[in-house]
N, C-alpha and C positions, 0 to 999 in steps of 0.2 A: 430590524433597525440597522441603520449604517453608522456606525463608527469612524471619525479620523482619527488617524495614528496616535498621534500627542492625546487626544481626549480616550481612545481607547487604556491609551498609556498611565493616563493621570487618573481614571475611574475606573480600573481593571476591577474591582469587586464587583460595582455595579454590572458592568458586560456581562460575566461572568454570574450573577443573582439573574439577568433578564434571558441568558442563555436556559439558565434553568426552569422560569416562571414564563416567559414567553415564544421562546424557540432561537432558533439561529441565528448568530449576531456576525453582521458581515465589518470588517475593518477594511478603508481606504488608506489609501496611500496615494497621496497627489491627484484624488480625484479617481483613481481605479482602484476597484474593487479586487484586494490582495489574500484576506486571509477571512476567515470563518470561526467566530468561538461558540462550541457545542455542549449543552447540556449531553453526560454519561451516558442518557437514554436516548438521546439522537444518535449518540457515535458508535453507542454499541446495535441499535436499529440496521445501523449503514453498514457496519460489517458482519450481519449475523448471517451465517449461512450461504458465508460466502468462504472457500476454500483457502487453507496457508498456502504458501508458495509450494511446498512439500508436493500436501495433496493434490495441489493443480498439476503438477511434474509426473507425478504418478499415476492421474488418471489419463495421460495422453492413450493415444488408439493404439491396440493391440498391435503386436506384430504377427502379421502373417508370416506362412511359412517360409515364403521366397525372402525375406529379408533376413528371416534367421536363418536360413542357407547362406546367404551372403557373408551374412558376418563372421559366422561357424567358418566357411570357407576363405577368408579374407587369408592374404601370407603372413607370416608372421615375421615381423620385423625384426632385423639381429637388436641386442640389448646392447646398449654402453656401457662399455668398461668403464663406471666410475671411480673407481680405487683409487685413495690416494698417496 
């Protein structure tokens, strides 16, 4: 069901009860479709098994050997004297 703002606004229990008992409640704003209020077991559905940012970082592709040559070999930069 769609939602305007102001009535989203002025009935948020209700939204929020039909999110629950009948699924996703979309909210307008000027006529375009802006925001989404989801029952806990839609929201947690949408992001089950799907990776943190963490584990997404972590699983990128292995390094072969030529790039950890490269790096292992890279110069090594003088450090800044920052003393103050």
């Amino acid at each position: 069901m769609e939602w305007q703002l102001q009535d989203a606004k002025n009935q948020f229990s209700k939204v929020v009860q039909k999110a629950r008992t009948e699924g996703p409640q979309v909210v307008t704003l000027r006529g375009e479709q802006t925001a989404v209020v989801l029952s806990i077991e839609d929201y947690n559905a949408l992001k089950a098994d799907r990776p943190n940012f963490v584990d997404d970082l972590l699983s990128g592709p292995a390094w072969d050997d030529a790039l950890i040559e490269a790096v292992e070999d890279r110069p090594e930069w003088p450090q800044r004297d920052v003393a103050l």
